[in-house]
Each structure stands twice: as C-alpha cells, then as structure tokens.
Rosetta silent file (secondary structure, phi, psi, omega in degrees, C-alpha in Angstrom):
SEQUENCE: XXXXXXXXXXXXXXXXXXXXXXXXXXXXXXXXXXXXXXXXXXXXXXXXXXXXXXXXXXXXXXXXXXXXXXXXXXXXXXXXXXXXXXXXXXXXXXXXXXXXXXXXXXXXXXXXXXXXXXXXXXXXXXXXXXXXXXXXXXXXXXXXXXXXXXXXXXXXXXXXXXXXXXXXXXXXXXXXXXXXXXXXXXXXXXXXXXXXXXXXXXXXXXXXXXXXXXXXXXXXXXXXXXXXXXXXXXXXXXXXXXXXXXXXXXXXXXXXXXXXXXXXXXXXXXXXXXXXXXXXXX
SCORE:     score description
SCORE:     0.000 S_00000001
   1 L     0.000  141.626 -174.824    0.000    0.000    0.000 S_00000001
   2 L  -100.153 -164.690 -144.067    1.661    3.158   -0.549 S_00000001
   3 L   -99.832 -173.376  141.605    2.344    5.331    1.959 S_00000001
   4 E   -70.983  124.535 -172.248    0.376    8.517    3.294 S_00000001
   5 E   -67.230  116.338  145.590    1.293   12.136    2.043 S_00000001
   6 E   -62.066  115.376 -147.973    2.042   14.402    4.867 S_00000001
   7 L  -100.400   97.744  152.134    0.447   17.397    3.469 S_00000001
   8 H   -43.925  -39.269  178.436    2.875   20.382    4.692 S_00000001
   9 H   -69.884  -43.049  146.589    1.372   22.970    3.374 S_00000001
  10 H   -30.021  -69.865 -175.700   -1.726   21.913    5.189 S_00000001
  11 H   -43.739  -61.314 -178.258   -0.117   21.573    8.490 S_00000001
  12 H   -52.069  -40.017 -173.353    1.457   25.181    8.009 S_00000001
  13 H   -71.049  -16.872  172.901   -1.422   26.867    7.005 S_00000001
  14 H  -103.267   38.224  116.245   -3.472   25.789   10.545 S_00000001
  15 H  -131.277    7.085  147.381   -0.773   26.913   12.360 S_00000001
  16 H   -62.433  -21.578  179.104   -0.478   30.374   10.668 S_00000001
  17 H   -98.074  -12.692  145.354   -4.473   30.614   11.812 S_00000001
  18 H   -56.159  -24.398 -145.752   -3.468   29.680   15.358 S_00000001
  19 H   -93.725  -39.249 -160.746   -0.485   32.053   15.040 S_00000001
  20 H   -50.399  -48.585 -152.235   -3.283   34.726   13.417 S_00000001
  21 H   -85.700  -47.134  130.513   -5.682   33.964   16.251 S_00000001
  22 H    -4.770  -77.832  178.595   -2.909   34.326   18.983 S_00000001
  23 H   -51.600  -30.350  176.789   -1.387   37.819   17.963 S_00000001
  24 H   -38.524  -67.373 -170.871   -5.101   38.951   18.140 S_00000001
  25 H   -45.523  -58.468  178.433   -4.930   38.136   22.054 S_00000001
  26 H   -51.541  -33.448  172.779   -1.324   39.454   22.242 S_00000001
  27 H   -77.671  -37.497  174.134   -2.235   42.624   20.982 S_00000001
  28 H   -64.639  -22.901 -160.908   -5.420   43.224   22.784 S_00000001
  29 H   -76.146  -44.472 -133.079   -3.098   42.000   26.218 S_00000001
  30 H  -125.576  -21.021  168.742   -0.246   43.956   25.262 S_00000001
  31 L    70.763   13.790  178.219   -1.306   47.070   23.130 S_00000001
  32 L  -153.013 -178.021  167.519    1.376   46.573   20.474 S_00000001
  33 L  -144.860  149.399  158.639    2.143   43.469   17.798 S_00000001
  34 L   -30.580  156.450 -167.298    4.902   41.528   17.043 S_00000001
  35 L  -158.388  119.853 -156.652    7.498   42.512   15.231 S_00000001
  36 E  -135.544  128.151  159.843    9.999   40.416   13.120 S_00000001
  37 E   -96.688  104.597  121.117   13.483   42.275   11.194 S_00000001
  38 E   -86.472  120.272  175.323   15.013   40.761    8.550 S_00000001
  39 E   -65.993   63.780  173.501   18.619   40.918    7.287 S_00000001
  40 E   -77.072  129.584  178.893   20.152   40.506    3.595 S_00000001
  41 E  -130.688  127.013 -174.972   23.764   41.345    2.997 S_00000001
  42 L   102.398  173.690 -178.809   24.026   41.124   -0.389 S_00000001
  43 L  -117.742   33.987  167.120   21.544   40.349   -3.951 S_00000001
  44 L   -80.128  116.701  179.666   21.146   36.362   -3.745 S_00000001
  45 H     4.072  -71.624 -168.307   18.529   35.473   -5.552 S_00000001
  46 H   -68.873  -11.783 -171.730   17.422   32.813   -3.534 S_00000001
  47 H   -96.280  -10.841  167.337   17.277   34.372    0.218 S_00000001
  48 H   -66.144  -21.535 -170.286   15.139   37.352   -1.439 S_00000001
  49 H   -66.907  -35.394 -176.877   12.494   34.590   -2.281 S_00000001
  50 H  -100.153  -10.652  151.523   12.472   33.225    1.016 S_00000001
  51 H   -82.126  -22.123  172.530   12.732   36.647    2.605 S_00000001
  52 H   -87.736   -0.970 -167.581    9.983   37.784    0.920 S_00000001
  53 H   -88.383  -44.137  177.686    8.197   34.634    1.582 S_00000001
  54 H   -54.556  -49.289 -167.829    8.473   35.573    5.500 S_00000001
  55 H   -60.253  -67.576 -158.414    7.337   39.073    5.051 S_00000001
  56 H   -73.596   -3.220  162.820    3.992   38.157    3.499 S_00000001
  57 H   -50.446  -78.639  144.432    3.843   35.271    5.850 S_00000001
  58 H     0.151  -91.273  170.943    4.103   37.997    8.646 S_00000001
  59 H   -58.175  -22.407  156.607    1.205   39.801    7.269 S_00000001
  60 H   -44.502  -71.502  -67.859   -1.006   36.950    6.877 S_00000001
  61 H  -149.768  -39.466  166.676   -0.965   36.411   10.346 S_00000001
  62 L   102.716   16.828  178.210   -1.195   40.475   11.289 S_00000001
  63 L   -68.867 -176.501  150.770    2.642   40.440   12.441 S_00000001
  64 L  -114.288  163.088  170.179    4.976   43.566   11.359 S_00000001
  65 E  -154.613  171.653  135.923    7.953   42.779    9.797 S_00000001
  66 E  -113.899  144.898  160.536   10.867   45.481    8.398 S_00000001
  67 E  -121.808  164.529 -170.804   13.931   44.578    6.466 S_00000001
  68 E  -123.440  101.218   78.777   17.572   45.791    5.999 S_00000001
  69 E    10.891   81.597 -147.424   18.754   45.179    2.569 S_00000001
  70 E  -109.692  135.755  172.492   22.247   45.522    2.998 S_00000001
  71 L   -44.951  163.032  166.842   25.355   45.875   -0.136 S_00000001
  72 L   -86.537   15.322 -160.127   27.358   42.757   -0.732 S_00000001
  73 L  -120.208    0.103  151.224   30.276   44.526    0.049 S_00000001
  74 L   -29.814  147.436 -170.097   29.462   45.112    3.726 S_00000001
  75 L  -102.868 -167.594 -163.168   31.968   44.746    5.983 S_00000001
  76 H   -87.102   -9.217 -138.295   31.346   42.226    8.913 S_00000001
  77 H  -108.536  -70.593  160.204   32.130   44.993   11.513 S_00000001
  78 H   -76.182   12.338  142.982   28.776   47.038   10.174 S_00000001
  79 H   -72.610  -27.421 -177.525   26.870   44.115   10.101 S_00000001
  80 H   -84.076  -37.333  172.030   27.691   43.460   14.098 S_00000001
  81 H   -89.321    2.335  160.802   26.603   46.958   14.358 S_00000001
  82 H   -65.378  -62.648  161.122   23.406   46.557   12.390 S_00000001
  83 H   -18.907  -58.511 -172.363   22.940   43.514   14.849 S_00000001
  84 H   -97.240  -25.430  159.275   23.315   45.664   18.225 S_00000001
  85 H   -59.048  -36.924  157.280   21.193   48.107   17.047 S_00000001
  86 H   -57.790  -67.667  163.067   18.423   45.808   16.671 S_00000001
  87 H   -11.359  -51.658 -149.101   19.418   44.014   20.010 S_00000001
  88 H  -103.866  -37.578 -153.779   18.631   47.250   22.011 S_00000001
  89 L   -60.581  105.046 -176.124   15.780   48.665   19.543 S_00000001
  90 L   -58.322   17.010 -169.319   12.669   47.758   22.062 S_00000001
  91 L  -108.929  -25.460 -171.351   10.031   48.093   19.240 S_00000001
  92 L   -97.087  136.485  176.430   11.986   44.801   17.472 S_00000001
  93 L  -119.657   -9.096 -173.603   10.795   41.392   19.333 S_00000001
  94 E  -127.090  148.708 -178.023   12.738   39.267   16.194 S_00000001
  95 E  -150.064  144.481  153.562   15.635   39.807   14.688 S_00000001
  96 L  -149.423   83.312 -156.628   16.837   37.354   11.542 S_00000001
  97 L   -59.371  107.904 -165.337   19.972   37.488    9.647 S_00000001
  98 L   -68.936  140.131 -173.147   19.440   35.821    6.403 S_00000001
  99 L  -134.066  145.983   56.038   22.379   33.005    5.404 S_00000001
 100 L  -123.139  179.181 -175.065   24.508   32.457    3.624 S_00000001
 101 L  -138.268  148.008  161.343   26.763   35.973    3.697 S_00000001
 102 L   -51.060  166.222 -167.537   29.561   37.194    1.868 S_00000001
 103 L   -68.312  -40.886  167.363   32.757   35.950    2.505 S_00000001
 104 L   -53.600  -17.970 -177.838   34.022   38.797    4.119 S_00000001
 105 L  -115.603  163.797  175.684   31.689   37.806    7.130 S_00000001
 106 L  -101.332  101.555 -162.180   31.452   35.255    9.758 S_00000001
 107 L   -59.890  -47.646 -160.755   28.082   33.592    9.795 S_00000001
 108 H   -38.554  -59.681  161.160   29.168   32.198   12.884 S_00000001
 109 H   -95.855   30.261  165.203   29.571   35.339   14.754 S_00000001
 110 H   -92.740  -49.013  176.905   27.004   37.138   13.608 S_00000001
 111 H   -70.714  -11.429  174.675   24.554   34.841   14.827 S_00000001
 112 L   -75.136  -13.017  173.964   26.119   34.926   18.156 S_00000001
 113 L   -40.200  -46.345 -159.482   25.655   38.378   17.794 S_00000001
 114 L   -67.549  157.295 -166.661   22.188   38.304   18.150 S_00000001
 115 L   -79.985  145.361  169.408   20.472   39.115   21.869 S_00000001
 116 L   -93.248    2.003  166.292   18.827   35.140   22.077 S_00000001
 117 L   -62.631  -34.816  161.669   16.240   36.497   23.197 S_00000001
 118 L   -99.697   16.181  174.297   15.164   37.800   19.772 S_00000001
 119 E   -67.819   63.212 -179.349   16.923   34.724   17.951 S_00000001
 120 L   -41.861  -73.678 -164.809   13.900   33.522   15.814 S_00000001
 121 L   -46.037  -10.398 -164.829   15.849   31.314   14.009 S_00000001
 122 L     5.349   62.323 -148.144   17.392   29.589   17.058 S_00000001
 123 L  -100.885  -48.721 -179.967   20.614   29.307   15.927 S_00000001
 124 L   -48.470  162.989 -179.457   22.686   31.063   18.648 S_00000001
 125 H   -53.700  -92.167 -145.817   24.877   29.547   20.831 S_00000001
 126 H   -59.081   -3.500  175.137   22.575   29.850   24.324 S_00000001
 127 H   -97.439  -24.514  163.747   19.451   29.045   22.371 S_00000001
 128 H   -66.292  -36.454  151.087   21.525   25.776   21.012 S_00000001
 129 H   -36.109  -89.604  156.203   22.321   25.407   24.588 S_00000001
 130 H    -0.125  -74.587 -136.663   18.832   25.859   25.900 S_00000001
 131 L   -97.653  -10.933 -176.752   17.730   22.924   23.988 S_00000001
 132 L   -88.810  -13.089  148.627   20.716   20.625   24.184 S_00000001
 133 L  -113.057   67.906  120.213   20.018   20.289   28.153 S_00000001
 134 L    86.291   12.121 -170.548   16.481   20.123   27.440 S_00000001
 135 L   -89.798  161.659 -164.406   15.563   23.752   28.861 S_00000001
 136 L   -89.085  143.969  167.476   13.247   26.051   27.282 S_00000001
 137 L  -169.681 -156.263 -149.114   14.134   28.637   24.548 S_00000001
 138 L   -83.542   76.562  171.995   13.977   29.495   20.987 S_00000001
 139 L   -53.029  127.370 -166.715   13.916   26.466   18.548 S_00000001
 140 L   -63.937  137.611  177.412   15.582   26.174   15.089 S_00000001
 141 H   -62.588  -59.345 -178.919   12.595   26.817   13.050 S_00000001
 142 H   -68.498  -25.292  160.310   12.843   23.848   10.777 S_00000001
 143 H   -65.721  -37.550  147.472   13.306   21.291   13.220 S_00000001
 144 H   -47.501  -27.123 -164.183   10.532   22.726   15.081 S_00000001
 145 H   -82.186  -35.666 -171.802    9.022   22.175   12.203 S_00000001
 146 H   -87.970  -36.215  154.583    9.548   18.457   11.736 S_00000001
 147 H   -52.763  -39.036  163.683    8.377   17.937   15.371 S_00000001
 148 H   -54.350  -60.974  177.829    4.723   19.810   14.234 S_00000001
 149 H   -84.547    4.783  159.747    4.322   17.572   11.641 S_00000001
 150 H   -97.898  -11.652 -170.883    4.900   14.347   13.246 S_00000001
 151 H   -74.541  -50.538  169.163    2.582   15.484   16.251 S_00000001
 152 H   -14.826  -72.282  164.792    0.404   16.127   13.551 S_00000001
 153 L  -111.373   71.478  151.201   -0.354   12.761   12.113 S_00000001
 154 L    39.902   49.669 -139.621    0.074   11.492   15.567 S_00000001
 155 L  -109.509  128.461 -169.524    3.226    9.789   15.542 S_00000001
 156 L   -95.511  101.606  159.045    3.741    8.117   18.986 S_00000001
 157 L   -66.921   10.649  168.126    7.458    8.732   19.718 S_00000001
 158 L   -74.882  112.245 -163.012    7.835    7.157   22.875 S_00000001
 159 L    81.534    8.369 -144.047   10.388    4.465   22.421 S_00000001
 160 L  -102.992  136.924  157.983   10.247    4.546   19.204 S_00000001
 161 E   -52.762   89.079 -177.492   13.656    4.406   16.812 S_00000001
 162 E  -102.238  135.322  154.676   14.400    7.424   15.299 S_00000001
 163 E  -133.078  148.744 -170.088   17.021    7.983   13.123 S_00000001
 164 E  -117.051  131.441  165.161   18.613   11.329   11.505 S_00000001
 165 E   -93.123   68.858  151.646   20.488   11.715    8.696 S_00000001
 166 L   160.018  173.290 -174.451   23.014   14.469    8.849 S_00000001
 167 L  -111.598  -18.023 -162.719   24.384   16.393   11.379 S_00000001
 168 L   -29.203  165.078  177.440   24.291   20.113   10.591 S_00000001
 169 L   -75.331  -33.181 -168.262   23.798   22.872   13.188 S_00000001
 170 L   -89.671  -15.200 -165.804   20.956   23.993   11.444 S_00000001
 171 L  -147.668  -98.084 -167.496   18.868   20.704   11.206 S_00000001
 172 H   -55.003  -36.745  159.369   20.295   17.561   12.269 S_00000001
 173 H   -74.118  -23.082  176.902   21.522   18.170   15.917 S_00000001
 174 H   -62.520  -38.613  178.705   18.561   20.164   16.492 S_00000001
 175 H   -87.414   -7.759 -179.163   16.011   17.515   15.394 S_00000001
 176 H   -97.891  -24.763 -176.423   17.972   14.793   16.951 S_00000001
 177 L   -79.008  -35.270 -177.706   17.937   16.320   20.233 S_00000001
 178 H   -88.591  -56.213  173.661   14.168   17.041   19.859 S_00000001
 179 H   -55.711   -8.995 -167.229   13.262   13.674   19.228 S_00000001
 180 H   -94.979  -33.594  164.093   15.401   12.204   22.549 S_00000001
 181 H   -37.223  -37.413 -170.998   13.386   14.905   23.950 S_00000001
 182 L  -113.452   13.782  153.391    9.880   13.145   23.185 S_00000001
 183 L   100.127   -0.205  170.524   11.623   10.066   24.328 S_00000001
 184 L   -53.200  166.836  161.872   12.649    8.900   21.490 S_00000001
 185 E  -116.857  130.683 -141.027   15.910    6.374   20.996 S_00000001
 186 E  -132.450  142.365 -173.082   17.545    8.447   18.493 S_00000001
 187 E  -135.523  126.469  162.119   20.904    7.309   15.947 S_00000001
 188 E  -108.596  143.331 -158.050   22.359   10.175   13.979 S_00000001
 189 E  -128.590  168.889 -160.482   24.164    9.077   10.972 S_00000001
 190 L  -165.218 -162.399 -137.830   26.828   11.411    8.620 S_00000001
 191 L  -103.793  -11.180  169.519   28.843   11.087    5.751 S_00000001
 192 L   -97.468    5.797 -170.394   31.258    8.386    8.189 S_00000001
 193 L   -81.338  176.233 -176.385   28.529    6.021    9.060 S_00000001
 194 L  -115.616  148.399 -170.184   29.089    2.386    7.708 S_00000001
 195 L    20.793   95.410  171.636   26.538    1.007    5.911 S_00000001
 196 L   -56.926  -26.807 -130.961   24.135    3.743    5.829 S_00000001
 197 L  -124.690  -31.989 -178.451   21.064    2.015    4.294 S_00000001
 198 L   -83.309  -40.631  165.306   20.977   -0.517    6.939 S_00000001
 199 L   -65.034   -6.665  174.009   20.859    1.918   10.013 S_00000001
 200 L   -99.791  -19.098 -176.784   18.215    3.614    8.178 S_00000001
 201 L   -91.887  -43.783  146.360   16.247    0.779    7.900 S_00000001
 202 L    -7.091  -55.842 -164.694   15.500    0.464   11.968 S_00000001
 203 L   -51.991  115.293  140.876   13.870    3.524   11.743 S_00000001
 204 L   -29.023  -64.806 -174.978   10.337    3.812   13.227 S_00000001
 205 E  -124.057  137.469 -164.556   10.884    7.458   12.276 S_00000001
 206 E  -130.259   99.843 -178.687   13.419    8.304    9.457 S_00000001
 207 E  -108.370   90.591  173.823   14.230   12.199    9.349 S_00000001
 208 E   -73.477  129.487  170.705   16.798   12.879    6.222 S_00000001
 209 L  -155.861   94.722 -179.373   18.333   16.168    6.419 S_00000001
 210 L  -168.142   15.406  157.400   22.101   16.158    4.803 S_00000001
 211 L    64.076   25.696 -154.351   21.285   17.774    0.828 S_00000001
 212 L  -131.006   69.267  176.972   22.275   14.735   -1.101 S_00000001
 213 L   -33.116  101.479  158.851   19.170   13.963   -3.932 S_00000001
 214 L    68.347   46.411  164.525   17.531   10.963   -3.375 S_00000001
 215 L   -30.745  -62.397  175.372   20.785    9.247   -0.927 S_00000001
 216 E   -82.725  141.086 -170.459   17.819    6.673    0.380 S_00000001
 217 L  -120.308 -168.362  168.601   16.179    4.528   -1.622 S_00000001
 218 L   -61.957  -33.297 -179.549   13.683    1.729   -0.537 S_00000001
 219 L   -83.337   13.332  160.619   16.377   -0.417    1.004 S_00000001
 220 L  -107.776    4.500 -174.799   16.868    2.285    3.791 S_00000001
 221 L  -107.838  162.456  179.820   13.402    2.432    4.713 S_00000001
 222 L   -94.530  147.312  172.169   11.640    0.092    7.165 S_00000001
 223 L   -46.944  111.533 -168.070    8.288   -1.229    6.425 S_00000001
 224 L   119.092  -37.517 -155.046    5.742    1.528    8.336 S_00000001
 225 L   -45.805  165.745  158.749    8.114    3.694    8.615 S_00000001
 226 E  -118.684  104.666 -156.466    7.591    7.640    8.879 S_00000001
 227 E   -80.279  120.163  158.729    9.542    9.755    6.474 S_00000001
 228 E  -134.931  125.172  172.356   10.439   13.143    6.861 S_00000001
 229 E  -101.458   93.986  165.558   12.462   14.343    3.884 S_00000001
 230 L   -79.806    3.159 -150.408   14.016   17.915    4.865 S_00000001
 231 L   -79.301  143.537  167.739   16.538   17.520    1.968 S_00000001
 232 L  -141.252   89.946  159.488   15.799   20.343   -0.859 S_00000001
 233 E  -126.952  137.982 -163.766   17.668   19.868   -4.356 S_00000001
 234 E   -92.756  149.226 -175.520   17.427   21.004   -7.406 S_00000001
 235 E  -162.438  162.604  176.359   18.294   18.648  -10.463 S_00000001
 236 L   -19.351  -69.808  167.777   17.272   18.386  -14.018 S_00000001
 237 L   -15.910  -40.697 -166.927   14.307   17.022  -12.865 S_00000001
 238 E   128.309 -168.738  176.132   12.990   19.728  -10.552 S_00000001
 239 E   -77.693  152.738  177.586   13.523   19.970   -6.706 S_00000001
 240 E  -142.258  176.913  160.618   13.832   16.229   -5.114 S_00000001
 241 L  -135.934 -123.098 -174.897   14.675   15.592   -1.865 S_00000001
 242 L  -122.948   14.332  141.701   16.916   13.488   -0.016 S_00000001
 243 E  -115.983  150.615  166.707   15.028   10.438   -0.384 S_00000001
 244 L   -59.052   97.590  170.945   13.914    8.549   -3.587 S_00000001
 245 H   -15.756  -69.822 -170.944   10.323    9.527   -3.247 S_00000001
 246 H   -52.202  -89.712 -151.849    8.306    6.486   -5.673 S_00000001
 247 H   -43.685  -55.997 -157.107   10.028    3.631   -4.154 S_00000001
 248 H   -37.200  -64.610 -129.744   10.306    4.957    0.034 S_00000001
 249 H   -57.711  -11.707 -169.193    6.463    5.811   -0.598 S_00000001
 250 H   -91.576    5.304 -172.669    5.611    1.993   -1.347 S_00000001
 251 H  -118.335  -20.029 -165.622    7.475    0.725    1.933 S_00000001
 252 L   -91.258  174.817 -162.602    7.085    3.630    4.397 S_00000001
 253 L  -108.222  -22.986  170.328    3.368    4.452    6.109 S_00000001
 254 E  -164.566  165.439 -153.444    3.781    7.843    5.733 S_00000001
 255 E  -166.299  116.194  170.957    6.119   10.134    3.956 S_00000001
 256 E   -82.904  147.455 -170.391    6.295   14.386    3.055 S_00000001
 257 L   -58.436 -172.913  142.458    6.303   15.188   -0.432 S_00000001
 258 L  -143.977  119.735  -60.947    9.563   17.502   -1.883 S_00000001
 259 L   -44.515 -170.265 -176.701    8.120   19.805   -2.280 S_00000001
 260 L    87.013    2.513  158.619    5.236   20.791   -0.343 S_00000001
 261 L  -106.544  -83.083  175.562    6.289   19.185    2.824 S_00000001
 262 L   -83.403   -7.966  177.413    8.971   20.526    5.758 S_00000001
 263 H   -75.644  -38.390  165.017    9.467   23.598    3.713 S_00000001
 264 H   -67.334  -18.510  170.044    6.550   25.271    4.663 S_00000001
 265 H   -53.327  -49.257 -164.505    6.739   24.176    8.075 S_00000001
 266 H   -52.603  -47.664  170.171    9.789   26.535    8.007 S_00000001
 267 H   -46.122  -65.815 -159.554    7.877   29.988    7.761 S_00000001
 268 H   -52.334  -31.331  178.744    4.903   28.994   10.021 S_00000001
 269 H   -62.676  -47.892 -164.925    7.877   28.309   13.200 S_00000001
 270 H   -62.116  -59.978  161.963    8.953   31.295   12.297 S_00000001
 271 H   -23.361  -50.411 -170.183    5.789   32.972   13.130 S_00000001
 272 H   -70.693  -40.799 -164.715    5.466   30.976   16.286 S_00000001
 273 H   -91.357   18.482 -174.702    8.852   31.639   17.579 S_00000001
 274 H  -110.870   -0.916  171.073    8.764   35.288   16.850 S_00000001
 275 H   -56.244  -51.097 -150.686    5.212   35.491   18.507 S_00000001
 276 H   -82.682  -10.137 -173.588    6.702   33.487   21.555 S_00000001
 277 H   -74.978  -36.441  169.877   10.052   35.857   21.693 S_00000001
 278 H   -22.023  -79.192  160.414    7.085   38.739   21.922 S_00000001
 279 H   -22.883  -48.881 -131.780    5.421   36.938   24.965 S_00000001
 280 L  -103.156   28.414  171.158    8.601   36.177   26.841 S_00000001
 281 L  -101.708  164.056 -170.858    9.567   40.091   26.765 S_00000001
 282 L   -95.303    0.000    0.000    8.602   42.186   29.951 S_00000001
C-alpha cells in the first residue's frame, strides 16, 4: 500500500491561523504586535524569495515585519553593528539574519551576535544550549518544524527508533535532540557512518536532512516507517529531496512530499517563535 502524504502545506497553514488567532490576544493583552526584522547582505537570488516569503507570511498572520537590505560589500564589523542596534531597539521582538553571507563575514559570529532572546531562528549559541540540556528557549525553526508535523499525524514517539540523517547545526543536531526529547531512541548518521542504508532501515521514524538527492532509496526504509524528507535539491528534474520519493512511498506508512512538505513548516515556526520571543519580553 503506498504510503500517506504528509500534506505540509496543510499543516502550516493551521498553524499560521493559530499564530493569526494568537497575535489577536497578544495585541489586545499587550497594546502593540509583534514585530519580526530581517537581514540581507548582499543580492542572492534565492534568500530574497524566502525573505519575501516571510514578510507576506508575517502579514497573513497580522505580524509587522521590516527589512535591511544591505550591499554585498558590507563589511562584517557594520553588520555586528546593524545587529546591536536591533538588540537594544525595544520596538523589534525578532531579529533574523538571512544566510549564507559574503565571505568577508562570519556567519558564525554574527549569529552569536544576536540578543537570544530575539533569535527567531534559534541558531545562537545559548538558544543551542537551551535545547541541548532540554531547557526552554527558541527552537531552530525547521526542526521545530519536523516535530509539528509528526505530532500532527500522531506519531507516537515514545520508544520509538528514530534515526537522523546528517548532522548540521541547522537541522540535524537540532532535530535529533528534539526527538530524545519526546523520548525517542535516536541514531544520527553522517557522511562516516558504515553502511548507511541498513541503520536507516531500523527507523520507526526516518528524518533525512544532509542535501544529497535521493541518498535513500527503498532499502533504507523500514516497512511503516515515517519519512520526513528535509533535503531540498534542485536537479534536471525539478527539486527532489533526499530520499527517492516512488520507491520509500511503497514501503514507508507515511512520507512528506519535496516539495510541499517541511518547507513550509519553516515559515509557520517562524511565526510561532517570533510570537513566543514577543510573549517572553517584559
């Protein structure tokens, strides 16, 4: 039987009308709305699409949002001072520095730049902290994201074998940490594991996130299994992701699309966590 489409796009849009229905409250409580800055240094293509994707997200939903549209020839030294001006401006409850950056800068310390208190993205070190001994803060939005949609279609993670595929800062420790969180028993696998295909095949829950178009096939998935394909690449073809799609879907129970699955998830977190940085201000 093949498997069931996790509809992302679904998922996201009912929790942008939670997020909608929420600022309402915040604003009547609080006499102001949210407020989420974005950061471009530089003209790549691809982070205006997905900055501009944010903005009108942001406005569904009845946020504010502002941008900084910065040359690519900034240096990193007036980006860190772009950075602390946001930090102290009290009318900004979000602050998000788009990546990648020119070369001249250090993604690294930029995002530590950021107050973590306005770290939507929840990428800084102490928000990266936060969550790796299990305390509350600011959640990388797409990982948050992959946690929505398994709650979603009810995915019981207690005990259950999860394994993630890649490691990045941005995905894969974040989502591996969040499943050991819900109790999961959780095996993260990388570009050293030995026989990849077999350790993938365990999986209860199988979360690919390491950019490699269509790495897993059918012999990495386990019969039942629950797919989450984070993986975004473009090939002849179109966008794939970082499973083979056809085949997974006739062994796995349920399995998101590329696209139309964790990518939309990405926006709607964003909404949530720049709602919840709102909240957690005095």
């Amino acid at each position: 039987m093949a498997a069931r489409i996790i509809d992302g796009k679904a998922v996201a849009a009912s929790v942008r009308g939670r997020v909608a229905d929420d600022v309402k409250t915040f604003e009547a409580e609080r006499g102001r709305t949210p407020h989420l800055v974005t950061v471009i240094v530089g003209d790549d293509p691809a982070s205006e699409v997905y900055v501009a994707g944010k903005h009108r997200a942001c406005k569904e939903v009845g946020m504010r949002s502002s941008h900084h549209g910065l040359p690519a020839e900034t240096t990193e030294a007036e980006l860190l001072a772009l950075v602390g001006e946001l930090n102290r401006d009290v009318d900004v409850d979000g602050i998000l520095v788009q990546l990648p950056v020119p070369e001249q800068i250090d993604p690294d310390r930029v995002v530590a730049t950021i107050d973590p208190a306005k770290d939507v993205d929840g990428l800084t070190p102490v928000n990266a902290g936060l969550l790796a001994h299990g305390m509350p803060g600011l959640v990388s939005c797409t990982p948050a994201g992959v946690m929505e949609l398994l709650g979603h279609e009810g995915v019981d993670l207690e005990g259950a074998e999860a394994v993630v595929v890649g490691r990045s800062k941005l995905v894969g420790v974040p989502v591996a940490r969040l499943l050991l969180a819900a109790n999961a028993t959780v095996t993260s696998c990388h570009s050293r594991t030995r026989d990849l295909a077999a350790t993938c095949r365990r999986a209860d829950v199988l979360v690919a996130a390491v950019g490699s178009p269509r790495l897993l096939g059918a012999d990495a998935i386990k019969p039942g299994a629950v797919v989450i394909d984070v993986g975004v690449n473009r090939t002849e073809e179109g966008l794939v992701g970082d499973v083979d799609f056809g085949p997974a879907s006739e062994i796995a129970s349920a399995i998101t699309p590329v696209p139309g699955g964790v990518g939309p998830m990405t926006i709607a977190m964003l909404l949530v966590n720049t709602l919840a940085a709102a909240r957690a201000r005095v």
